[in-house]
DSSP file (Angstrom, degrees, kcal/mol; ACC not computed):
  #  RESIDUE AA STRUCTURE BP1 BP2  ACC     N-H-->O    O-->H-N    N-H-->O    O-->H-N    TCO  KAPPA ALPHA  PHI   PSI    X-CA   Y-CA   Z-CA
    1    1 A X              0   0    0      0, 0.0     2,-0.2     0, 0.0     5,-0.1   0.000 360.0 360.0 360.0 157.8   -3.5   12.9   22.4
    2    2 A X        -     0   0    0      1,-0.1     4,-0.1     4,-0.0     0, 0.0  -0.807 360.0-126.4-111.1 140.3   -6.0   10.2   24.2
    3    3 A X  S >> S+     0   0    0     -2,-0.2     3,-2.0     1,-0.2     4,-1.4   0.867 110.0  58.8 -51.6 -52.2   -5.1    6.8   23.9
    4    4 A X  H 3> S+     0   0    0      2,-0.3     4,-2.4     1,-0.2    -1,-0.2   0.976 109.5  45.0 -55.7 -50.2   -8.5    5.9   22.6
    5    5 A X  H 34 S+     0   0    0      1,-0.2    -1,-0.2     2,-0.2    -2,-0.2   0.739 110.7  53.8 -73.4  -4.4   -7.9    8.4   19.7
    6    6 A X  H X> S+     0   0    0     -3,-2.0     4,-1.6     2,-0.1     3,-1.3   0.922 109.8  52.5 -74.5 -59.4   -4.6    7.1   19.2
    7    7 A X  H 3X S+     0   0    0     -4,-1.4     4,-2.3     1,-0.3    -2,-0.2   0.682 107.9  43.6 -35.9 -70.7   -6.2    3.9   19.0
    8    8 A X  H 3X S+     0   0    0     -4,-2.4     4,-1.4     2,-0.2    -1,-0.3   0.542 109.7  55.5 -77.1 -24.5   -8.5    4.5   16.7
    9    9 A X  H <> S+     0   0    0     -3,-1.3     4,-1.0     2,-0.1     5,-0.4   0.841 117.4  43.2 -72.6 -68.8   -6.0    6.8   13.9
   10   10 A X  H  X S+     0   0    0     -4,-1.6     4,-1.2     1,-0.3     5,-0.3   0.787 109.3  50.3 -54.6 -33.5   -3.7    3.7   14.0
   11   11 A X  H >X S+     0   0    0     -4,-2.3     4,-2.8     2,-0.2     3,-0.6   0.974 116.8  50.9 -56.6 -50.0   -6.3    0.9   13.7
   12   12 A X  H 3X S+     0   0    0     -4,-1.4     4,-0.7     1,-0.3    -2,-0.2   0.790 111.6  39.3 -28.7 -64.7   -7.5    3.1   10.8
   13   13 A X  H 3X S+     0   0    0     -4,-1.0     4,-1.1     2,-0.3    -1,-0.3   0.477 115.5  52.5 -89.1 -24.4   -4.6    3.6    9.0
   14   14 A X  H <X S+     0   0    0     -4,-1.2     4,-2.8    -3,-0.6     5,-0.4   0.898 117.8  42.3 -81.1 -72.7   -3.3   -0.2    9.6
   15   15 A X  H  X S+     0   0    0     -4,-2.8     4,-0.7    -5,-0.3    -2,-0.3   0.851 109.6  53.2 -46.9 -36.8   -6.7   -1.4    8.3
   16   16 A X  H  X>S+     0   0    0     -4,-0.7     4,-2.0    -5,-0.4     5,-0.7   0.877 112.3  48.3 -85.5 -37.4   -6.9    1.0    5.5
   17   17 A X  I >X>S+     0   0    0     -4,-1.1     4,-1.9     2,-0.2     3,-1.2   0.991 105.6  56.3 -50.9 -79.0   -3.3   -0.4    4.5
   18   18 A X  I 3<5S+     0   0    0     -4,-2.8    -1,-0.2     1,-0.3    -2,-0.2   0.745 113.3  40.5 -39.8 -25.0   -4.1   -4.0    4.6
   19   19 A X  I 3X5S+     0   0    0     -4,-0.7     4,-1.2    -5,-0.4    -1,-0.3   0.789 113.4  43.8-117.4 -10.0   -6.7   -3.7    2.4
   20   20 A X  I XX5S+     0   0    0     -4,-2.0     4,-1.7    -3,-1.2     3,-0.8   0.872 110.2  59.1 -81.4 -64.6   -5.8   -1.3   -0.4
   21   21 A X  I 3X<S+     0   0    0     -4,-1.9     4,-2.1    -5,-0.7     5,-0.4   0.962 112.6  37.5 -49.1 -47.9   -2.7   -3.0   -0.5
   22   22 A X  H 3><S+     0   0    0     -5,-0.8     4,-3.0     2,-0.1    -1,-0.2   0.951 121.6  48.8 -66.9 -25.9   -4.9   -6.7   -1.3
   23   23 A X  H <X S+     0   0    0     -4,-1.2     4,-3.0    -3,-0.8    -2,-0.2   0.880 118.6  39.0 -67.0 -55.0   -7.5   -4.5   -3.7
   24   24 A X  H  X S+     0   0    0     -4,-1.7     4,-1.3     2,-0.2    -3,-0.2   0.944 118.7  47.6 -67.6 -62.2   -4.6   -2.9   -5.5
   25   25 A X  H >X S+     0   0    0     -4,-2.1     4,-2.0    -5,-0.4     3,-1.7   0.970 110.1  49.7 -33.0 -88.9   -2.7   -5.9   -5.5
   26   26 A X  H >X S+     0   0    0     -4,-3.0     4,-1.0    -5,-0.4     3,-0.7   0.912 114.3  48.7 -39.6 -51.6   -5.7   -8.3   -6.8
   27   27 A X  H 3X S+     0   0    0     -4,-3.0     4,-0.9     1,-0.3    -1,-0.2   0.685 102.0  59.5 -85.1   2.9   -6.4   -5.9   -9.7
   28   28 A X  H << S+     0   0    0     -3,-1.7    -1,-0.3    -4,-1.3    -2,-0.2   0.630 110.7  44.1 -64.4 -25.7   -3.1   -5.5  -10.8
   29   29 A X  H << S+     0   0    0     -4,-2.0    -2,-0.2    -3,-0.7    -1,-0.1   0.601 106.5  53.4 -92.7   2.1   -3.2   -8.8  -11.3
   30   30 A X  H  < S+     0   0    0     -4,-1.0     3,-0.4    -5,-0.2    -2,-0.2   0.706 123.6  37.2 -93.7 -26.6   -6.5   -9.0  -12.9
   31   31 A X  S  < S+     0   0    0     -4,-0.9    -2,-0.2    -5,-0.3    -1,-0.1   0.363  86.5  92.9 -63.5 -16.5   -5.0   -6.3  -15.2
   32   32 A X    >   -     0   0    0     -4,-0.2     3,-1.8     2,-0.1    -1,-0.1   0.659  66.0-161.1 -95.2 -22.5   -1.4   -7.2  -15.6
   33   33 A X  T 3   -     0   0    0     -3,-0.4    -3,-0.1     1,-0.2     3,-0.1   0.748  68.3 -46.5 -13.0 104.7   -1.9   -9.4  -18.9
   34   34 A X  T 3  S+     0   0    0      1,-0.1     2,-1.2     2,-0.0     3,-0.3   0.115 103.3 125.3  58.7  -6.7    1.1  -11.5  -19.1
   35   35 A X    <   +     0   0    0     -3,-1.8    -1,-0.1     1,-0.2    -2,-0.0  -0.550  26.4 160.6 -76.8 104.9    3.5   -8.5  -18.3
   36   36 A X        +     0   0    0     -2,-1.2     2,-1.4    -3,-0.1    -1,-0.2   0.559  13.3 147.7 -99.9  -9.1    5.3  -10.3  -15.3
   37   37 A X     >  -     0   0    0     -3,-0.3     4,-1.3     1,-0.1     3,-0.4  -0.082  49.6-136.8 -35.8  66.8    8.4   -8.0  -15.3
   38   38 A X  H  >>S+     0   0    0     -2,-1.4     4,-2.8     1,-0.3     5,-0.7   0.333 101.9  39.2  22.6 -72.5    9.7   -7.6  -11.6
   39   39 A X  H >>5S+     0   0    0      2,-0.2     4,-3.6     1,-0.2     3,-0.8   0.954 122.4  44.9 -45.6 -78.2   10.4   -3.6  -11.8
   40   40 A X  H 3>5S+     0   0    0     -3,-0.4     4,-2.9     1,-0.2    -2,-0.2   0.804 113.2  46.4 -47.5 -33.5    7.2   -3.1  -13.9
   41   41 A X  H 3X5S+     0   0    0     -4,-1.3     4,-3.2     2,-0.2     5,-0.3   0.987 121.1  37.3 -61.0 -52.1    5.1   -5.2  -11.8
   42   42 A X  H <X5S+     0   0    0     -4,-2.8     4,-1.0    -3,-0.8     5,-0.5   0.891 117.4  48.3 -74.0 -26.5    6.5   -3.4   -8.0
   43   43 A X  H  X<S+     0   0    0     -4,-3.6     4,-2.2    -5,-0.7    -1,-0.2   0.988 116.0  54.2 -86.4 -36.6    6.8    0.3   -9.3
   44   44 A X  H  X S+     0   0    0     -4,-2.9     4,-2.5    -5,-0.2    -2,-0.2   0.910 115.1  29.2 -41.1 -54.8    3.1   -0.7  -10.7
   45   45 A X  H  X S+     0   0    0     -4,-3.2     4,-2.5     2,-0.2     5,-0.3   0.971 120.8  56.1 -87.5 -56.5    1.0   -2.0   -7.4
   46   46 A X  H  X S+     0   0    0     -4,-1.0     4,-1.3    -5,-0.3     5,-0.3   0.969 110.0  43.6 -50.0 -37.2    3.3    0.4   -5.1
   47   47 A X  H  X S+     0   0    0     -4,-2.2     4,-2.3    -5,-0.5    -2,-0.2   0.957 122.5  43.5 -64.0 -57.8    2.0    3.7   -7.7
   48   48 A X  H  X S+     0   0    0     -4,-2.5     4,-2.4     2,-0.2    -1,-0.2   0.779 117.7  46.8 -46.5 -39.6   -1.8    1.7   -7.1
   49   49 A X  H  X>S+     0   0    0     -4,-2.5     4,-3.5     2,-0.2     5,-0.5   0.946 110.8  46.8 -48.1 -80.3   -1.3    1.1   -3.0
   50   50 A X  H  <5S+     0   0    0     -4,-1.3    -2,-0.2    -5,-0.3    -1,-0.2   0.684 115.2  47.6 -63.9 -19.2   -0.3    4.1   -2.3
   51   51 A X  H >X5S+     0   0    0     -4,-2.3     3,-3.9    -5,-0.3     4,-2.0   0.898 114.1  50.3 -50.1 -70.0   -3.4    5.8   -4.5
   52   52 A X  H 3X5S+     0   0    0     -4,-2.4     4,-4.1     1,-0.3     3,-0.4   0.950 111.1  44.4 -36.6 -38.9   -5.7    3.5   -2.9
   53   53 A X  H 3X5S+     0   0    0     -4,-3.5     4,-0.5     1,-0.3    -1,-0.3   0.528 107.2  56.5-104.4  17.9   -4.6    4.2    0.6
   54   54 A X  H <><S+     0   0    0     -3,-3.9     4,-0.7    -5,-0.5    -1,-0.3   0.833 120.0  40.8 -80.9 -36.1   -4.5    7.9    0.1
   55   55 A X  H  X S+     0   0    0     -4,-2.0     4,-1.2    -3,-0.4     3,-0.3   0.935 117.2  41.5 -26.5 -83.3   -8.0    6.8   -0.8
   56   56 A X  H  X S+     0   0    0     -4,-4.1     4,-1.5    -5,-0.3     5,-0.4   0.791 104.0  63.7 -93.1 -39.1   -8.8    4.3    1.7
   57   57 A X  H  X S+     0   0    0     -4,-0.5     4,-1.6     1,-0.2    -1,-0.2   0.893 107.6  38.3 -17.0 -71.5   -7.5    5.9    5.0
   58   58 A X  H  X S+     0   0    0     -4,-0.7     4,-1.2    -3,-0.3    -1,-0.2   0.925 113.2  62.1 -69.0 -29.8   -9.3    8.6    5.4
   59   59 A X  H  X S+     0   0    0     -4,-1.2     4,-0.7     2,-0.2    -2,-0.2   0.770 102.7  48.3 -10.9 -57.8  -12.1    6.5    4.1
   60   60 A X  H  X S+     0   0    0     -4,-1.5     4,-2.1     2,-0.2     5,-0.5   0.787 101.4  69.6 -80.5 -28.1  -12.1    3.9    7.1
   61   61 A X  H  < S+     0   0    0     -4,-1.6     4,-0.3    -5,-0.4    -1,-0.2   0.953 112.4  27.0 -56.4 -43.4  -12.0    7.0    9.5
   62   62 A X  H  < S+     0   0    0     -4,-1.2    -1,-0.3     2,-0.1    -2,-0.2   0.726 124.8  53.8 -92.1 -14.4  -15.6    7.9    8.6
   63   63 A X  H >X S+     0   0    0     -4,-0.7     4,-2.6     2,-0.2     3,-0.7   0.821 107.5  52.1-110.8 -39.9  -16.8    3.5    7.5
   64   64 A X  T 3< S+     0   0    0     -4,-2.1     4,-0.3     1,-0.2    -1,-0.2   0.804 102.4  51.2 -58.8 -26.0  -15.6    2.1   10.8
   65   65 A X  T 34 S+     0   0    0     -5,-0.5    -1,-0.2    -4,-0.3    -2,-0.2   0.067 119.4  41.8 -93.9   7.6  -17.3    4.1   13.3
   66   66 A X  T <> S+     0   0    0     -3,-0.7     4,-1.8     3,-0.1     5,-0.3   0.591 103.9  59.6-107.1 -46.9  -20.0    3.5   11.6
   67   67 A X  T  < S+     0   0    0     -4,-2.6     4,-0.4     2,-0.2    -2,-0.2   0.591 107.3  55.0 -25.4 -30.8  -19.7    0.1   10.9
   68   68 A X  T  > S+     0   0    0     -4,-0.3     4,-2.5    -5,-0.3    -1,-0.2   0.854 105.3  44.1 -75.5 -40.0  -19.5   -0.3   14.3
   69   69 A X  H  > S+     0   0    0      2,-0.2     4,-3.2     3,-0.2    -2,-0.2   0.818 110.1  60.4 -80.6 -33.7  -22.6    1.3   15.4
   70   70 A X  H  X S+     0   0    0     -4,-1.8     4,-3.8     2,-0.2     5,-0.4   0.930 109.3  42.7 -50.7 -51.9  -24.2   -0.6   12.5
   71   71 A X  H  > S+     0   0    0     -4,-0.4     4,-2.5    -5,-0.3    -2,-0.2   0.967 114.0  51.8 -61.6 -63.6  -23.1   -4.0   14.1
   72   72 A X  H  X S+     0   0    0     -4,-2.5     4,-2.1     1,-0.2     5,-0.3   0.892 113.8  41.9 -47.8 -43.4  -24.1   -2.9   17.8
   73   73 A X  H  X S+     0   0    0     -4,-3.2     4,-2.2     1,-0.2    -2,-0.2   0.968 114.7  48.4 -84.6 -19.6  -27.5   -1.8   16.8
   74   74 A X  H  X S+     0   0    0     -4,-3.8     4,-1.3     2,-0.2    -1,-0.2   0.888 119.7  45.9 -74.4 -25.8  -28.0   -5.2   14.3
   75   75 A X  H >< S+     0   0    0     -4,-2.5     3,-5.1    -5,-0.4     4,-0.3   0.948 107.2  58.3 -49.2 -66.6  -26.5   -7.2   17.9
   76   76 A X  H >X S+     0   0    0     -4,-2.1     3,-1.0     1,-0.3     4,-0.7   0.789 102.5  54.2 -34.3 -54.0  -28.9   -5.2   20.1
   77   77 A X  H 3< S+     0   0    0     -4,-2.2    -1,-0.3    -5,-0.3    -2,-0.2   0.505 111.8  39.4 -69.6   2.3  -31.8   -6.5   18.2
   78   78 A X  T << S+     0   0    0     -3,-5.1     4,-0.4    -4,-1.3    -1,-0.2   0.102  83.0 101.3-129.4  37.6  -31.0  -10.2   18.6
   79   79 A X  T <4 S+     0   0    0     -3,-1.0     3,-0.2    -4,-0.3    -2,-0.1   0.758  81.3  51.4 -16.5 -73.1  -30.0   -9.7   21.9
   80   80 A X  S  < S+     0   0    0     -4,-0.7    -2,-0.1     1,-0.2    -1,-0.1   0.936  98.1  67.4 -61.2 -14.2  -33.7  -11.1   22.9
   81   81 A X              0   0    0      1,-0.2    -1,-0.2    -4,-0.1    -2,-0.2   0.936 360.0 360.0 -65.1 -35.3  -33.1  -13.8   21.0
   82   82 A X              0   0    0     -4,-0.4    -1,-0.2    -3,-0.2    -2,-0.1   0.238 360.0 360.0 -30.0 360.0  -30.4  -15.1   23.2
């Protein structure tokens, strides 16, 4: 495998983590009314992570690389402004 495509699975998957895990997180807690219970609370937001980022992985794979290009072409055009 090429480093660059190494690169680019693991940025994915790091990124796709990091942010299902705060999404999941925040609406479990926008959800959670008053049930604070320690068990209930962790075996909840892990079952909601780990949906989300079955989710959001493969997700990022096709929304960064595009996001990217999105970004380069908005740069390129205020490029003359510079």
């Amino acid at each position: 495998m090429k480093i660059h495509n190494l690169h680019f699975y693991l940025f994915s998957m790091v990124m796709a983590a990091v942010m299902s895990g705060g999404m999941s997180l925040a609406m479990l807690l926008v959800n959670i009314e008053g049930n604070l219970l320690a068990s209930a609370f962790i075996n909840s937001w892990l079952s909601a992570w780990l949906t989300s980022f079955m989710v959001a992985w493969p997700l990022s794979m096709f929304v960064v690389p595009l996001a990217n290009r999105s970004v380069n072409w908005m740069m390129s055009l205020l490029k003359p402004l510079q």
